[in-house]
N, C-alpha and C positions, 0 to 999 in steps of 0.2 A: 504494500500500500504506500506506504512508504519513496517507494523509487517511484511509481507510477505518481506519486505527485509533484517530487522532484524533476523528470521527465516535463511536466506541463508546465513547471515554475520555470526551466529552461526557456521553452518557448514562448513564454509570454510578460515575462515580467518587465524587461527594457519596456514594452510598450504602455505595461501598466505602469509603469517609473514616470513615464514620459504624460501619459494620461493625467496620471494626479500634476507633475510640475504645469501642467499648463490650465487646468481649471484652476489653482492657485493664483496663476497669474492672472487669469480673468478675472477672478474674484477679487486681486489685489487691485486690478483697476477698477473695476464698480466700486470699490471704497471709496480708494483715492481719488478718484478721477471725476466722481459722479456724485456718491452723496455726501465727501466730505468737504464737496466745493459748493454745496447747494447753495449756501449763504443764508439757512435757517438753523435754529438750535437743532440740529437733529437727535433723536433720542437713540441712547445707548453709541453713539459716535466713539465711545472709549471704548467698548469692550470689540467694538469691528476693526478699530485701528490697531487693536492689540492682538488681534486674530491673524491680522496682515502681518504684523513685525513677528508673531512668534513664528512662523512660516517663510518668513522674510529669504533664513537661511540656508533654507531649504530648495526652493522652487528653479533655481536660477541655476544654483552648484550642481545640480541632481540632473539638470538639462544638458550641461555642459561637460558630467561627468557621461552621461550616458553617449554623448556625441561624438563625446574622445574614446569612448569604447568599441563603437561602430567606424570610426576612422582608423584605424590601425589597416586596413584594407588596402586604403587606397596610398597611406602614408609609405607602406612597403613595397608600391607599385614605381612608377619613373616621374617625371616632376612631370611630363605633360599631361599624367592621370590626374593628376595633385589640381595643377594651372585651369585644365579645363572641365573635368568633371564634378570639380568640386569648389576652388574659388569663382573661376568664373561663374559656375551654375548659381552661387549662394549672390554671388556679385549682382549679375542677370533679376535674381528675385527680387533682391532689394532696393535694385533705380526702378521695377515695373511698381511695385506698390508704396516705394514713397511718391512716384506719381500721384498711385490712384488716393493714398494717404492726404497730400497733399489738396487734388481737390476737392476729397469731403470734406475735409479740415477747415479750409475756405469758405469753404459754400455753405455751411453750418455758423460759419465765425466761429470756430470751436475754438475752447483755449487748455482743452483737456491732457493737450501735450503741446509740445515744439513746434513750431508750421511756419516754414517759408514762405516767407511775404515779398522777397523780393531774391534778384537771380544772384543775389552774391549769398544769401542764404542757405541759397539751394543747393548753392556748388558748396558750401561749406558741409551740408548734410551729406552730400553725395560723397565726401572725403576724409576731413575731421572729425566733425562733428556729427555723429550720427543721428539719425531720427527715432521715434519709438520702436522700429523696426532693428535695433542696435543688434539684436539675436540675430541676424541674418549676415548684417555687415562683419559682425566679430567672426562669423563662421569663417567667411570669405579668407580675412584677415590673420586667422589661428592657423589655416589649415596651408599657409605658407611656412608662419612663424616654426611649426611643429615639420616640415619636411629640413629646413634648415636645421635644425638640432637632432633630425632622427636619426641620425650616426652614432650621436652622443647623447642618449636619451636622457642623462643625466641634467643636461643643460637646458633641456624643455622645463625642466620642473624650478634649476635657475629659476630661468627666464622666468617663469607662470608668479614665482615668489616678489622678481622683483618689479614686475608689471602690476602687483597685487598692491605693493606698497606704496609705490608711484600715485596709484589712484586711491587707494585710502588716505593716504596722507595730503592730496588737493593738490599737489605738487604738479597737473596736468594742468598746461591752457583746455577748456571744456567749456562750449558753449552748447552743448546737446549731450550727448551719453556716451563717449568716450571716456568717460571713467569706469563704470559698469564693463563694457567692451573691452578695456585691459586688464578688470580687477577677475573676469571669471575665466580669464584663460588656465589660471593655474589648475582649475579642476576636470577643464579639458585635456590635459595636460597629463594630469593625473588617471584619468576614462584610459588614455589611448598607451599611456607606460606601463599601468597594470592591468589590460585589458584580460590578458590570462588568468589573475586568479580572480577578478569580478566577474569575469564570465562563469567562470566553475565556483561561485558564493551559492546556488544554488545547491548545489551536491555536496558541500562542504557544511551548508545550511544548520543550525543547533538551534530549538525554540527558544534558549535562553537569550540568544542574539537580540529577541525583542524587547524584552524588559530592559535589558544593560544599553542598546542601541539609545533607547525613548528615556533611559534615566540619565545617561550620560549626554544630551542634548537636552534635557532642561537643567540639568547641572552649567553646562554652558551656556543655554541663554538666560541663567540666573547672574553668573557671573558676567556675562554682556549689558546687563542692569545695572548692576552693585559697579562695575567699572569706569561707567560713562565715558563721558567722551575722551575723556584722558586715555583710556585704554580700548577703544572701539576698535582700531585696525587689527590688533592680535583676539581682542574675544570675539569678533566677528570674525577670522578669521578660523578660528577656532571653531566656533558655532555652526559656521559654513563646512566647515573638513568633514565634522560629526555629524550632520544634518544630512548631507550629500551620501554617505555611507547609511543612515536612518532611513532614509528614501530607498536605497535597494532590498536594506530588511524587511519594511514595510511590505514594498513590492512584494519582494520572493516570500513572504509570508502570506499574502492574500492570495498568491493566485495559486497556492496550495492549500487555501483553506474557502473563499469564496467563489467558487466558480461562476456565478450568474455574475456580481460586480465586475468579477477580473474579466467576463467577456467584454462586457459594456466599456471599462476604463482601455482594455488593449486596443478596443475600437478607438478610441479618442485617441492615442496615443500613436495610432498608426496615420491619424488623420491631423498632427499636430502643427505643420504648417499652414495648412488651412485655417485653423481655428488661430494661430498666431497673427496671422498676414489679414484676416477680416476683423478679428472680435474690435479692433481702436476706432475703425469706421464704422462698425454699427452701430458701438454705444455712443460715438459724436452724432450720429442719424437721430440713433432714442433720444437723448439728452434733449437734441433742438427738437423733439416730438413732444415730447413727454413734460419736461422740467415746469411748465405753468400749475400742473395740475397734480403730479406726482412729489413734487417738494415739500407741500404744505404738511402730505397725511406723515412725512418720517418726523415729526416730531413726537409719535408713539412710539414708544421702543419698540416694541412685537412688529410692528409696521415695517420700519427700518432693519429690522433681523434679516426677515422674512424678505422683505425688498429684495436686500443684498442676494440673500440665498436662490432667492425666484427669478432675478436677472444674470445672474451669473450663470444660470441653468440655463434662460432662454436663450440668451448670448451664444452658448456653448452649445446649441440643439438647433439654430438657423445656421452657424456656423458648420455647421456634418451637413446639414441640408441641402447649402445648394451646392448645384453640381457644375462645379470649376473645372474638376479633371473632364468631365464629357462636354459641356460648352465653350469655357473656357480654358484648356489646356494649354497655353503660352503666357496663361499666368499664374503656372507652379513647373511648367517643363520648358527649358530652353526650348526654341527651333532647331540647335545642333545635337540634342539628343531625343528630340521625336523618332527616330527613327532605332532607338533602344526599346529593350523588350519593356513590357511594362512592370515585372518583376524587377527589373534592372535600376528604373526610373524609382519605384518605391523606397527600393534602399537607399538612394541618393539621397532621397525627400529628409530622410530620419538621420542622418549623418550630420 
């Protein structure tokens, strides 16, 4: 019984990893983005924004470790694997939808994120300074950084350390999310060095892992409290190392123990660019839809819970909805690899 669930945790839990990191992050943007900007006393606003930070650590490292897990492929391949299947592709995603980014953003007057207003903006988003889309841009970006050092893997993890400190410490010119984009390479970093024995965490797998996993991460984000800001770059990182590691426990424990959720979450998790590259424009769409009539009722707490919980869901269920890959397919597949299988193309998607 036992292997036979190990077996299934193999198969699916990267995606159930990847599933949970990305409803987190919707949900951290319906916080932040939406009702903690309403500009009404919203009810229970502390216990939502404290939902966000305790997950904070988790959502972002957990993405970026599974991505470096799934790179280790193409990293041992020749640099024009590296160049074009994978910077370019991630390159390619990210000028099509800070486009489309850009003019919902506008066209909403949204102010839920960053948006370029004018062309010297835009070229900055397209380079430096990246856009809400920064997950995309950094992929581009890593999956250079980490073929330069793949000789000497030891120098990826350098590097990832001191690209971490760099942007903890503010030490970056940033007028967009290039701090974020250098601060999570380290655990891409860390996905594609140890992808050997996080791949085999399943089979190696102990239920005690959960308790100590989920104790030793509120240990750490206890201590990311008690330290404030004097000490945030080491307990966050700390919190982030432990969190990103809590994530695959999580994982490979659910989808040996619930199989109707772990279908449901590998679904989203196989689907997670999509849900990444639309959820910023449809909640700017809701917000200029909704905000006159929907602001008033969250000053109930229960209201505002619930809000949160029910729009992160809808967000997250038109997002799988429409159908991008069969209508629009040149806004998740380059035109230079339409002509890859579509097994092929998948795997890219999640890398």
């Amino acid at each position: 019984m036992v292997t036979m669930m190990q077996n299934s945790a193999r198969l699916a839990w990267p995606d159930v990893a990847r599933g949970i990191a990305v409803i987190l992050v919707v949900y951290g943007h319906v916080v932040r983005k939406d009702i903690a900007t309403s500009g009404q006393d919203v009810g229970a606003l502390g216990f939502l924004e404290a939902t966000v930070t305790l997950f904070e650590p988790i959502r972002m490292p957990l993405f970026f470790l599974i991505s470096g897990l799934f790179a280790v492929s193409a990293l041992n391949g020749p640099w024009s694997r590296v160049l074009i299947r994978k910077t370019a592709f991630f390159y390619y995603l990210y000028v099509i939808w800070l486009v489309i980014h850009t003019i919902v953003l506008l066209s909403t007057d949204s102010s839920i994120t960053a948006v370029a207003r004018t062309p010297v903006q835009l070229l900055a988003q397209l380079t430096v300074s990246p856009s809400a889309l920064w997950y995309l841009w950094a992929l581009a970006f890593y999956f250079i950084l980490a073929k330069l050092c793949w000789s000497a893997r030891w120098t990826m993890i350098v590097a990832g350390f001191g690209l971490h400190i760099l942007a903890a410490e503010h030490w970056l010119v940033d007028f967009g999310n290039l701090e974020p984009g250098m601060r999570n390479f380290l655990w891409f970093a860390l996905g594609a060095t140890l992808a050997g024995p996080i791949r085999q965490a399943h089979v190696a797998f102990k239920w005690w892992w959960v308790p100590l996993s989920a104790a030793a991460y509120a240990l750490a984000c206890c201590l990311m409290v008690l330290g404030g800001e004097a000490w945030i770059t080491v307990t966050f990182l700390t919190a982030s190392t432990i969190g990103a590691w809590a994530g695959v426990v999580g994982a490979i424990a659910m989808t040996m123990t619930m199989k109707r959720l772990t279908k449901e979450l590998a679904w989203v998790g196989g689907m997670t660019l999509q849900v990444y590259t639309l959820h910023v424009p449809l909640l700017a769409l809701w917000i200029w839809f909704s905000a006159e009539w929907v602001t008033p009722l969250l000053v109930n707490p229960l209201v505002s819970v619930g809000y949160a919980l029910a729009l992160t869901a809808g967000i997250v269920g038109v997002c799988l909805a429409v159908p991008l890959r069969r209508y629009a397919p040149l806004l998740l597949t380059p035109p230079w690899m339409r002509q890859r299988s579509s097994t092929a193309t998948a795997n890219d998607r999640i890398t």
